[in-house]
N, C-alpha and C positions, 0 to 999 in steps of 0.2 A: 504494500500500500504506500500510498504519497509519490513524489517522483521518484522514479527509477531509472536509474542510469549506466551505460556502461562507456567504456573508450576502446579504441579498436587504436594499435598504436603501428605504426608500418615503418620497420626498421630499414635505414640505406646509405649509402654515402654522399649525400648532401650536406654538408656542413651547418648548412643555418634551417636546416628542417628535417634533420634525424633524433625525434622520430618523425614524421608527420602524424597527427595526430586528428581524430572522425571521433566525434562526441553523439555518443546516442539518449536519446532522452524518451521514457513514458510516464502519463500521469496514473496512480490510482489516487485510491480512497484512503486513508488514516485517519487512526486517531491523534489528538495531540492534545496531553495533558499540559493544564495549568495549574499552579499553585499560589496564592492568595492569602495575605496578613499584613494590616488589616484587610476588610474586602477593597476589591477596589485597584491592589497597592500589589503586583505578581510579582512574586521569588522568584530567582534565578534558579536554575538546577546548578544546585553545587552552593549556591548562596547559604547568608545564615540571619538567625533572628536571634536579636537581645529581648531577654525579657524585664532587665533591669535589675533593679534591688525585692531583695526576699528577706525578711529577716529567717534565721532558722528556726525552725520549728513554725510557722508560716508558710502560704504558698500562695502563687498566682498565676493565671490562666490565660492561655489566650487560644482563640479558636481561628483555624487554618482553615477555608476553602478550597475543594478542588474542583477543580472543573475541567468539560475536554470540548477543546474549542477545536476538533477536528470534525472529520465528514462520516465517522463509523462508531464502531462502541469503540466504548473505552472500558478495558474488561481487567479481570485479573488484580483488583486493586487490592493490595495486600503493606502490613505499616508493619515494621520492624524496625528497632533501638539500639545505639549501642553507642561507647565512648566512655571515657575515664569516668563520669560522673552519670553513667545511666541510671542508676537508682534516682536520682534525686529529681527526674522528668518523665512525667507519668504521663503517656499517652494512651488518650480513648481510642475506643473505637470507630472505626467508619460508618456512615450512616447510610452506606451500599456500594459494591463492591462493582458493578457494573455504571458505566456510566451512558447514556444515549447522548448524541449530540446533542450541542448545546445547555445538559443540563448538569448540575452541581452535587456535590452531597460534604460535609464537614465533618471534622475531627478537632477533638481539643487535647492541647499540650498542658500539664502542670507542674508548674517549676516550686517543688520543694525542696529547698536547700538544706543539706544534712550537714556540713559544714560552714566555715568563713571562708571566704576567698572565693574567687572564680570558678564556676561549676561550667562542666561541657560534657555535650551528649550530641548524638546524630540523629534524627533519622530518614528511614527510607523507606519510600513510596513505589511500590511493584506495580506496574502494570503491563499493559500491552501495548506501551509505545516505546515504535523502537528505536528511535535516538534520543529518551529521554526515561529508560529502565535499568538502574532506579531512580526518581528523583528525591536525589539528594538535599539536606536541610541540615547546616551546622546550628545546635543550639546551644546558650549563654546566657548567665544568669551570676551573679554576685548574692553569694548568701554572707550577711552580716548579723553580726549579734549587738539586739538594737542595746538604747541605753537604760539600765535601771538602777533604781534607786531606795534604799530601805528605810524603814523608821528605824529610831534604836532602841524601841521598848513596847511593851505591849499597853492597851489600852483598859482600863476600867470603865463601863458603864454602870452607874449606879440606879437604883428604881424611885426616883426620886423628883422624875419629872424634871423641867427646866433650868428649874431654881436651882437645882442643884448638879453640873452637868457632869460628863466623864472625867477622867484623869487620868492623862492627862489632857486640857482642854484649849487649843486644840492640839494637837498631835504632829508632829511638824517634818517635814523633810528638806532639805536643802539640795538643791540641783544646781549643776556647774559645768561646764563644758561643752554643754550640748550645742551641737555646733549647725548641725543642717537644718533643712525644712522639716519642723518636725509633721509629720502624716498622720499620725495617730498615737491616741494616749491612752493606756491603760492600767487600771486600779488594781491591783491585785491585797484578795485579804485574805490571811491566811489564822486559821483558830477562829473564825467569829460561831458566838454563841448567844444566843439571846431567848430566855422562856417564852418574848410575846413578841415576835419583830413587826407587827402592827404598830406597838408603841415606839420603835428604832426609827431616830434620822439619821442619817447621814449625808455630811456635806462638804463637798471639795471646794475650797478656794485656791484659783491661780496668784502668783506673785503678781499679774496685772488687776485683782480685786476678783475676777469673773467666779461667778458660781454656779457648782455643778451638784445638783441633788441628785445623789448613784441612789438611796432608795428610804422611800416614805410611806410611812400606811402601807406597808409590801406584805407577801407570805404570811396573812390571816393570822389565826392563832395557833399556825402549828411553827413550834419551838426550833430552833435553829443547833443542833446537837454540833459545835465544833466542826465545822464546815470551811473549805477553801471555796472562796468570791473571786471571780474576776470578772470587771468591768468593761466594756467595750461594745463603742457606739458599731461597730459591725457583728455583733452576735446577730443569730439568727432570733431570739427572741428577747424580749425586754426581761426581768425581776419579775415576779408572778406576784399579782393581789392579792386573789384570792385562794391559792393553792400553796401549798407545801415549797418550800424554798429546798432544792437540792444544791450540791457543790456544781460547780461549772461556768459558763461564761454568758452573761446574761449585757442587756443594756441598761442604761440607768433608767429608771421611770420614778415618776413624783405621784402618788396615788390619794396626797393629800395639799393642797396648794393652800397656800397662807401663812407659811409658818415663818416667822421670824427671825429673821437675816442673822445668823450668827457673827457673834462680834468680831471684828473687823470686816465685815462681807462689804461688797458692796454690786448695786447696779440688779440686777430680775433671776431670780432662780431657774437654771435653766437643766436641761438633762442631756445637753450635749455636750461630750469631752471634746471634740473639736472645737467648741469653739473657744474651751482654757489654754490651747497652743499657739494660739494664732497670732501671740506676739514674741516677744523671749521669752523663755520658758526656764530660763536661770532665776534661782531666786531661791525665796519660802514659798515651803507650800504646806496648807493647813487644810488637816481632815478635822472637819467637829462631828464627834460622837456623843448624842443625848436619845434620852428615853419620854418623850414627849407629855407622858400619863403618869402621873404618882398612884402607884399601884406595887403589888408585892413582885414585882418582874427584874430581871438584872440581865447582864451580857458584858461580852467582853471582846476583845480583838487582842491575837497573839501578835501578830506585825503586819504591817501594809507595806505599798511600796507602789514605787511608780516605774513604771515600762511606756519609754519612747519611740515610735515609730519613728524612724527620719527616712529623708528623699535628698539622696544627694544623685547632684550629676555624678558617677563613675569614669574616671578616664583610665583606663587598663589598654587591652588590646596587644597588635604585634608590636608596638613600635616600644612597650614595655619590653618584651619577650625576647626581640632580635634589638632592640637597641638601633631601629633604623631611622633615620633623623625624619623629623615630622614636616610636610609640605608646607609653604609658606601663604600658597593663593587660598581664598577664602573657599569654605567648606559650610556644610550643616552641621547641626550641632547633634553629635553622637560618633563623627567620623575621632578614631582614634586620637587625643592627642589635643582633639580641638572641640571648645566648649561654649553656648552661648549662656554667657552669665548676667543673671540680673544685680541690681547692687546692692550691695550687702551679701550674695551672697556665698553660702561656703561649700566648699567643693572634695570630696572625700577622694583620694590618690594611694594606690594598692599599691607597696614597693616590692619588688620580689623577693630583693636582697642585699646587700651593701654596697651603694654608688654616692650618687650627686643626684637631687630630685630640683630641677627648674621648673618655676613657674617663671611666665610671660604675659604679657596684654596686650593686642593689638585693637585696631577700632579707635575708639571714643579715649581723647586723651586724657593727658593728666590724673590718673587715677593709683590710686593705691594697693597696694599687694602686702597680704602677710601668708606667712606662713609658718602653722603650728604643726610641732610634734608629734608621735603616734600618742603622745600621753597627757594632749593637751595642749601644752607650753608653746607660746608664741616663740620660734627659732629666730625668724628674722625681716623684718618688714621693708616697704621699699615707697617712699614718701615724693618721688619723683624732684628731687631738687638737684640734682644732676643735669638730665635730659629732658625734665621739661614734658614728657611725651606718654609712654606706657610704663608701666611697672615692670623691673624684673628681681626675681626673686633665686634663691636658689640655698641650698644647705647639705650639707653630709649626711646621710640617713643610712641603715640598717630595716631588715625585711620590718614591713608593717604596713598601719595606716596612717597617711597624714591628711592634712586640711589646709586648703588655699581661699583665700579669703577675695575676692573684687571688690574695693570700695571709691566711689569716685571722691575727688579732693574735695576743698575748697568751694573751688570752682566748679565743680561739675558733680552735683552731690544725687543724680540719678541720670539712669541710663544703662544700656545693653553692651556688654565690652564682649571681645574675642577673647578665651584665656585658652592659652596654648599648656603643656606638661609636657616634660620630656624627663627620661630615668635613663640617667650613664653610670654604666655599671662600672666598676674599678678598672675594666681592662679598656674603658672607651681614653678619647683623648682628656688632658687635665682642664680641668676647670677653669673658668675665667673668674678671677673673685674683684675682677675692678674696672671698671668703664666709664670713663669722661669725656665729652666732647669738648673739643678747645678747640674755636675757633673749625678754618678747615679740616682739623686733624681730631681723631679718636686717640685718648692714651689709654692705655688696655694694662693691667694687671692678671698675675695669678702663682699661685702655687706650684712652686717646684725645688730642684735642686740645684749645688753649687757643682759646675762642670757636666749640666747635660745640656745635648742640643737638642731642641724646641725649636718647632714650627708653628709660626702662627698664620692662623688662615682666616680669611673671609668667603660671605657667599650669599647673595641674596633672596636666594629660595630653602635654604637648607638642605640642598643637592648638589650644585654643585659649588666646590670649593677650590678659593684658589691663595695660592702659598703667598704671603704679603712678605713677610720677614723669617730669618732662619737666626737666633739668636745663642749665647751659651747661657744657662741660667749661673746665675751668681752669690744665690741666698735662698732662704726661705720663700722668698716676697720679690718675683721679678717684677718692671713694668720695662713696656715700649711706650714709641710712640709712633702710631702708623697717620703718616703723611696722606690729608686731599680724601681721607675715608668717610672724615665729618660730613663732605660734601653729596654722598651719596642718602637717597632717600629711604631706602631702610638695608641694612648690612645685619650681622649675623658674625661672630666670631667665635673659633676656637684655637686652642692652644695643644700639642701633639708631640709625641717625641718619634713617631712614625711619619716615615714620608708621605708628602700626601701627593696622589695621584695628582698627573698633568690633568689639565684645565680639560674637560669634556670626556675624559676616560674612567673609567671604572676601572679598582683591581678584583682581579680572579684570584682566588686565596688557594694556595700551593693544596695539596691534597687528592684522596683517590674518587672517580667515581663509573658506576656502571657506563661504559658507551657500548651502542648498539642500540639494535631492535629486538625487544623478546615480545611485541604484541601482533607485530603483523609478517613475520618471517621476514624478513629481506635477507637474502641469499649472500649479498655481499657486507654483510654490515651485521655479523655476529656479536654478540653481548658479550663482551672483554671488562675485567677492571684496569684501571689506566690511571697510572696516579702522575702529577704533573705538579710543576715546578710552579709557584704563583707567576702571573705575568699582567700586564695593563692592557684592556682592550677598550679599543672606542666605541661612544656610548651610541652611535649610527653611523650610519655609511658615507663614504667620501661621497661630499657634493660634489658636482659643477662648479659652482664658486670657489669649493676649495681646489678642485683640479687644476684651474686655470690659474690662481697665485702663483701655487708653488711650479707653474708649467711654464709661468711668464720667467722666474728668478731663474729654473732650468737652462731656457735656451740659451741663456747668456754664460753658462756654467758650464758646459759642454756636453750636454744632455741634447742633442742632435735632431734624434728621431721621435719623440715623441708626441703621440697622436691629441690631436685635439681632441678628442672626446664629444660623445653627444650628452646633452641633458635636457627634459624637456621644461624645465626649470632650472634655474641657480639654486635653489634650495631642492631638488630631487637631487638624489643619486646620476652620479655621472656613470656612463655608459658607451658602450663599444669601441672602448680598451681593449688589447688585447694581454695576456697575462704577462708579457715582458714587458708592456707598458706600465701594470702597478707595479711589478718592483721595481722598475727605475725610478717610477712616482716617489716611494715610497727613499729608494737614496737619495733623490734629491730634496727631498722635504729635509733627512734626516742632514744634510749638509747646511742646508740653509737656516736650520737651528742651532749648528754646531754640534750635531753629535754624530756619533760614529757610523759610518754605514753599514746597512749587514748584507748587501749583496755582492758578490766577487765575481770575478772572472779573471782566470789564472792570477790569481792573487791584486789585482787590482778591482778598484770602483767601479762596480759596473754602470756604465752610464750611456750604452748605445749600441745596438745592433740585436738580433733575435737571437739566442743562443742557449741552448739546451743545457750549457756543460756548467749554466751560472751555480753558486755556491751560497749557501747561509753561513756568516758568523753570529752564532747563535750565542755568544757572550757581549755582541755588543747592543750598544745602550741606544738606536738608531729604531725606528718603522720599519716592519716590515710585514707580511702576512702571516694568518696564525696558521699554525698547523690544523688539518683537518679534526684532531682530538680537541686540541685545544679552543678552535668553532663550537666544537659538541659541546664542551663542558658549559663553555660561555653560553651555549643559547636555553642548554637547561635553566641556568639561574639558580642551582643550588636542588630543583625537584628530580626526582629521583623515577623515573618510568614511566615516563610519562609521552605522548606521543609529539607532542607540542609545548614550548615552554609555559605554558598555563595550565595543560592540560589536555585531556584525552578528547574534546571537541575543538572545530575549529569553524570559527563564521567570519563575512565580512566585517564584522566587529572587532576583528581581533587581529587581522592581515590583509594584505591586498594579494587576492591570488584569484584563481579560476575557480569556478563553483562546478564541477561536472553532474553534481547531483548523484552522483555511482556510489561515492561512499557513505556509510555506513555514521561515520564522525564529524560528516560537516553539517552543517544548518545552516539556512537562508535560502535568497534568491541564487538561481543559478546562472554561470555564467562569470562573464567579468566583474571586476568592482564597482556596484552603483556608481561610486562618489568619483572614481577616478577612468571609469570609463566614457573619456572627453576625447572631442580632436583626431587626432590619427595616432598610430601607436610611434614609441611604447605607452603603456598605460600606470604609468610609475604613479607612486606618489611621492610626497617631499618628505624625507628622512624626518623621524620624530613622530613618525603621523599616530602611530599604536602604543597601548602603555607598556610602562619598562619592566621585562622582570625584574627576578629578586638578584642580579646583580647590577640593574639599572640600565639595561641594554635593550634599545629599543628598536623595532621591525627585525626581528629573528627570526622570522618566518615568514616568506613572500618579500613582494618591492623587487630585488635584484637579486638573483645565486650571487652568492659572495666568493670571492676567488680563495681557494686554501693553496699553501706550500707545496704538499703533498702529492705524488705521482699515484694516478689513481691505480688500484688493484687490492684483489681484496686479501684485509689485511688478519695476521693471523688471531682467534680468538685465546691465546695465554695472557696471562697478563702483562701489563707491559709498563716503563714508564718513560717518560716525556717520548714515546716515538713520533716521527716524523718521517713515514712512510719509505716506499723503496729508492732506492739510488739512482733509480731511473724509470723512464716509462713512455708513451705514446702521449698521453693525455694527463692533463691535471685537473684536479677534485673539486668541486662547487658543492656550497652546500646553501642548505635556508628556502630553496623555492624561490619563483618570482612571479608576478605579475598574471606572467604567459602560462605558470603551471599549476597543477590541481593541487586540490591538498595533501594527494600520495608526497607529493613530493616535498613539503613545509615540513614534515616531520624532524624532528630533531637529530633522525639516523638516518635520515633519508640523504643519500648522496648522489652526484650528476660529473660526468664525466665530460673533456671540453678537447680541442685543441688550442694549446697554450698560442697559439699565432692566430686564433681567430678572434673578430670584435662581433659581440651580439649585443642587441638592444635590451637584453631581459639578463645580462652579467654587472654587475659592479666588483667592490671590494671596501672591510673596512679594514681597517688596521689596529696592530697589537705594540706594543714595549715590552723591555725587560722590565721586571719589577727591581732591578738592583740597575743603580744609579752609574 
């Protein structure tokens, strides 16, 4: 069912059309599941839902939609759970397991949090469609243990009516720290006894006056034998009039109205506990216990206590977890990292383990930042009389929880700010602990040692970075001063005793990882472990505009032959080169920056003519091509089996390639790229165009085959490290897909075979460095 595709591929000796390639297309009928939370609002397959804050021992629910927006049934629907924290997410049942076009049926998810900290569970959705079985749902939920509070003694009720009340009267607790939106407040009483709790008042005063009657004229005349109370405006049922009071969780209700504002009360007796939170919630807080009727009747209460719901924003996420710096452009609020705060308020921050915890403000100026301890304690605030601007905050922390405060100044004492979080763990770079702007210039401080060298970098997005100054530290307490930074309208700093990558490249961190294919056989491209040496590769592909720089400084440097290049833009990838052309590209780039070149011929620079017998010096510090391993590792991005650096599906979404409709793992329209199928070919788009994986390398799939070092043939499956294929060969290795091809070929093992002397319109190249200097 749905389209169905196949290719007919006709191998020959045509250089620029082997294979030629007859795309077959039929339509059926399918189903195609949706998934939906809230309505309305469709999950990705592979996506994930937060459910927020839980306290433990508490839960909360949320109900998922499915629906099948295809042309058949939608059959076979079957839910199964699993993931580090599956207990603590209870999924219902389906409300039918068949679906007809167009129609729906629900399930509900509930997140009871059995511990503190970050709870994660999956699940998965069976049916009978078939590029989206199962569909996948990461779920997440933070269980926290709210705040409570005890008396420190028990209470006496005496039978004596008004005149004479309990002891002690009132009963008092003190509350402190409580830092978030409190949500909800609950009463807990534990030993209450009373012969006639007909004649029992009870009544809560907030530190703001507000008063709350939990129960009057309640549970008739039947006797209250040493029973645990708790109060709470969400119980399913109110305190009982006329009926027997058992232990449990009731609401407050008043069953007698008129009674007599207990001393210090003030303002209308009410029997909402919401509405005793709804200012600060720090204070006193007074229970009056009295027996309304002088009568032979008594009671008592062994202790009370107060349980605070709170609502805080949670900023957790990967950017805790991998420590990946947090994006600069504006976002929604729940995107890891970044939070929309109201003022005043406070923000609860889960630390995993011992770093440096920053808080930031972007938006609305002049505003103030503090931030308290896992235990409370104001660490260290940030009053803006420096910069004039946002607040930045930051402190030393160990695993917990802390709290970030937004408050606008002076001048600006309400309003919506951006609060950013970021957590560097010990092994990230050293802190900045000092920032001033003078004048044109930023003076930057921080912590370090006497005789290490430190790199200090900027960056305007928090991606990329570039090296300002390379200093030696000289003390406890260094400072620079970085020249014309002031002048920039927002920067970013940090401080590093690691090199930091050249300006637009990413490093690839030394280490082993599967390459190959073990999902779809490919015959030449067997599953090896291949452990490799770290190295820098660029974060996209050679433009046009970069081509023709470094092409222009070339001719004049005795770089001869090389080909002007096509591009259908300055910002696309430059095109129909041939492979002698990027590496000569690639030494005269490295010449023109003054570093070393890494192609040879008979022991010189190679810099002109077509020649097979060129050489890599693979110790120097100069551009050149990656090895076809080292392509692989780069375009995974760290995932490990995946067919595509994202993943086992591939759409216009995600590449610019050929839709053949034949496979099994693509979605969408089929054919060329909507968006960039313009004009006459090629059908390129401009470098940048898709998001970056997890090593920040973007278009790894489709756009342009990327030229690799490597002489193709296939290579053996032992393990191997840093290879760099055979010593010789007919043809050199392309990898990534382009444009022109299907998604067979975008896979991350997928390989394509070239003559190194021919220019195609659907070939580029980017380029790699040593990671040693």
């Amino acid at each position: 069912m749905g389209v169905r595709s196949a290719a007919i591929h006709i191998a020959n000796n045509d250089s620029d059309e082997n294979p030629f390639d007859i795309t077959l297309t039929g339509t059926g009928i399918a189903p195609e599941i949706t998934v939906a939370q809230p309505p309305g609002t469709n999950l990705a397959d592979g996506g994930s839902k937060v459910f927020g804050t839980a306290a433990v021992g508490l839960s909360t629910s949320l109900t998922f939609t499915v629906s099948n927006t295809g042309s058949d049934n939608l059959s076979g629907l079957a839910l199964s759970r699993n993931g580090a924290n599956a207990a603590d997410f209870t999924v219902g049942a389906l409300g039918a397991s068949t679906l007809a076009p167009g129609t729906s049926t629900t399930f509900t998810v509930t997140f009871a949090p059995g511990a503190v900290g970050w709870r994660n569970a999956a699940i998965h959705l069976a049916s009978n469609d078939a590029d989206e079985n199962p569909f996948d749902i990461a779920l997440s939920g933070l269980g926290y243990t709210p705040d409570e509070f005890a008396s420190t003694g028990s209470i006496t009720v005496p039978a004596s009516g008004l005149s004479s009340p309990a002891s002690p009267y009132p009963s008092t607790i003190t509350v402190s720290g409580v830092m978030g939106r409190v949500s909800a407040l609950r009463v807990k009483l534990n030993g209450l006894s009373h012969t006639y709790p007909d004649d029992l008042d009870l009544f809560l005063v907030a530190p703001s006056g507000q008063v709350c009657a939990l129960m009057s004229d309640a549970g008739d005349r039947f006797s209250l034998p040493n029973i645990n109370l708790t109060f709470d405006d969400a119980a399913a049922s109110a305190i009982p009039d006329a009926l027997a009071i058992t232990a449990g969780t009731y609401r407050p209700a008043d069953y007698e109205t008129g009674e007599a504002l207990p001393p210090g009360g003030a303002g209308a007796i009410g029997t909402n506990l919401l509405a005793l939170v709804a200012g600060d919630v720090n204070g006193t807080w007074k229970l009056f216990a009295s027996d309304d009727f002088p009568s032979a009747d008594s009671g008592a209460i062994a202790s009370w206590s107060l349980v605070f719901d709170q609502t805080f924003t949670d900023d957790h996420g990967d950017s805790f977890a991998t420590a990946t710096p947090l994006p600069a452009a504006a976002a929604t609020s729940g995107t890891p990292g970044l939070l929309s705060a109201g003022d005043g308020d406070f923000f609860r921050v889960t630390v995993p383990g011992p770093g440096i915890l920053i808080a930031w403000s972007e938006g609305a100026p002049d505003t103030y930042g503090y931030l308290y301890g896992n235990d409370r304690t104001l660490l260290v605030e940030d009053d803006n009389n420096d910069l004039q601007a946002n607040f930045r905050v930051s402190a030393g922390v160990v695993a917990g929880d802390y709290y970030i405060r937004v408050k606008g100044s002076r001048s600006n004492t309400a309003g919506t700010y951006t609060l950013r979080t970021r957590f560097i763990p010990e092994t990230e770079p050293i802190q900045v602990s000092y920032l001033e702007k003078a004048g044109d210039d930023v003076n930057l401080g921080f912590t370090g040692s006497a005789g290490v060298l430190y790199h200090i970098q900027s960056s305007a997005d928090l991606q990329d970075w570039e090296l300002l100054a390379t200093m030696t530290g000289t003390e406890a307490e260094n400072y620079a001063t970085l020249p014309g930074q002031g002048l920039q309208p927002q920067r970013y700093f940090r401080v590093s005793t690691d090199v930091p990558p050249p300006l637009g490249f990413s490093l690839i961190p030394a280490g082993a990882f599967t390459m190959g294919d073990s999902l779809d056989g490919i015959s030449d491209a067997p599953t090896r472990t291949v452990t490799l040496s770290a190295f820098y590769m660029g974060q996209k592909a050679v433009t046009k505009a970069e081509w023709d720089v470094v092409k222009a400084w070339a001719v004049s440097n005795g770089y001869t032959d090389l080909a002007v290049g096509a591009g259908k833009a300055t910002n696309h990838p430059v095109q129909s080169v041939t492979w002698y052309d990027t590496v000569k590209w690639c030494n005269a780039r490295s010449e023109k920056e003054g570093l070393t070149p890494c192609y040879t011929l008979s022991g010189a620079v190679y810099r002109t003519t077509n020649n097979a017998a060129v050489a890599c010096n693979w110790a120097a510090n100069g551009y050149r091509l990656p090895t076809e391993a080292e392509r692989e590792k780069a375009a995974r991005g760290g995932v490990s089996g995946k067919r595509f650096p994202w993943g086992d599906i591939i759409s216009h979404s995600q590449a610019n390639f050929r839709n053949d409709g034949g496979e099994t793992y693509q979605t969408g329209t089929t054919g060329y790229h909507p968006t960039y199928y313009t004009g006459s070919m090629p059908y390129t788009s401009p470098v940048g165009s898709f998001t970056a994986n997890g090593y920040g390398l973007q278009d790894m799939a489709g756009n342009v085959w990327e030229c690799c070092w490597d002489w193709y043939g296939t290579y053996a499956s032992g393990a191997q490290t840093d290879p760099r294929g055979a010593a010789s060969g007919l043809y050199r290795v392309g990898r990534g897909g382009s444009w022109y091809s299907y998604s067979f070929d975008c896979r991350v093992a997928g390989r394509y075979y070239y003559n190194p002397a021919n220019s195609l319109s659907y070939r580029g190249f980017r380029v790699v460095r040593s990671s040693v200097p």
